[in-house]
C-alpha positions as CSV (number, residue, x, y, z in Angstrom):
1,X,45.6,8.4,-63.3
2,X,48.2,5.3,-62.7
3,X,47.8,2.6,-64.3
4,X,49.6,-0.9,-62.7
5,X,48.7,-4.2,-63.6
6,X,47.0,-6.8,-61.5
7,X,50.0,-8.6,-60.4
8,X,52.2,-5.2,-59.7
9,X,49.2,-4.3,-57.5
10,X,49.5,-7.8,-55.4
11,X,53.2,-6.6,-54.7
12,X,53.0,-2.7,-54.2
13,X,49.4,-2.7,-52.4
14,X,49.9,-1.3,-49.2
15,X,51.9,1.8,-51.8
16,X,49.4,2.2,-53.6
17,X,46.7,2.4,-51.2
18,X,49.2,5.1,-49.0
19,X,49.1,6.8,-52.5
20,X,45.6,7.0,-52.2
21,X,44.8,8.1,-49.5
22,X,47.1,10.4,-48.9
23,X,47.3,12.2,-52.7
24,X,43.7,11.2,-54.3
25,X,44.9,10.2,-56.9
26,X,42.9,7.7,-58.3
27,X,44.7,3.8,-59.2
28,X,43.6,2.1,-61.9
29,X,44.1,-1.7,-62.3
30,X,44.7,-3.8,-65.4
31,X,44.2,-7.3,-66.2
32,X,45.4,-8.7,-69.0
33,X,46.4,-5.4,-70.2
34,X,42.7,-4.3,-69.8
35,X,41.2,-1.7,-66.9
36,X,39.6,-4.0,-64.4
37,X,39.0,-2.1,-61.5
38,X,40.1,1.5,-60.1
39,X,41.2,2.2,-56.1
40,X,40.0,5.3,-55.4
41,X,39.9,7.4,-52.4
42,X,36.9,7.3,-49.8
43,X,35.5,10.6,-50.8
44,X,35.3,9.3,-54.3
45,X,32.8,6.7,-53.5
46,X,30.8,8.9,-50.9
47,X,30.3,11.0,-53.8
48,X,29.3,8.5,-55.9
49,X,26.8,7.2,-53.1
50,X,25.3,10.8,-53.0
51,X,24.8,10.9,-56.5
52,X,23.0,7.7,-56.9
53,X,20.8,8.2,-53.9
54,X,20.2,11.6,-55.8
55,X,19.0,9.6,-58.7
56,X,17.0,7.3,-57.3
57,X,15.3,9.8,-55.2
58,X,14.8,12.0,-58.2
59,X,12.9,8.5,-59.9
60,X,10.9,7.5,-57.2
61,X,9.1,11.1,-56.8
62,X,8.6,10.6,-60.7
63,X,6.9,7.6,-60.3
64,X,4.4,9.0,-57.3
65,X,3.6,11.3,-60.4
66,X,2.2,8.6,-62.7
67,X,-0.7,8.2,-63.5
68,X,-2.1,5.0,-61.8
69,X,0.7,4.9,-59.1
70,X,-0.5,4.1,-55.4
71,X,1.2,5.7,-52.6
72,X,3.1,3.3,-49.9
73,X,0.7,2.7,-47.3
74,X,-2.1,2.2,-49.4
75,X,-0.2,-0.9,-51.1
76,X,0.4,-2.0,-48.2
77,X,-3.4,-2.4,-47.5
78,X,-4.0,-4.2,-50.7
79,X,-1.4,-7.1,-50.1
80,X,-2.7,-7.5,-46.5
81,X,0.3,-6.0,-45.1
């Protein structure tokens, strides 16, 4: 992974985002000589969406398991709704 600092990224962004998303390669970007952020390409973060909505998906039918729960509708009812 690249690594270009805040201010380099200000100068060279249209580059860097062509280098993107035309290579994949990931950008990471330092402030004060410290990784701040990353550009990464569009497929990267759908991923990433996938995965967490995955996760949370894989939680919530968890919790229907527990003991106690109450399913959507019927809590609902109880706040009047």
């Amino acid at each position: 992974m690249t690594t270009v600092s805040m201010t380099e990224a200000r100068h060279v962004l249209t580059e860097l985002a062509d280098q993107v998303r035309i290579s994949g390669e990931r950008v990471c970007i330092s402030k004060n000589n410290k990784p701040a952020l990353a550009l990464v390409p569009l497929e990267d973060v759908r991923l990433l969406e996938m995965l967490e909505d995955m996760i949370d998906l894989k939680e919530a039918l968890e919790a229907l398991e527990e003991p106690g729960g109450i399913y959507h509708e019927a809590f609902k009812k109880k706040l009047g709704l």
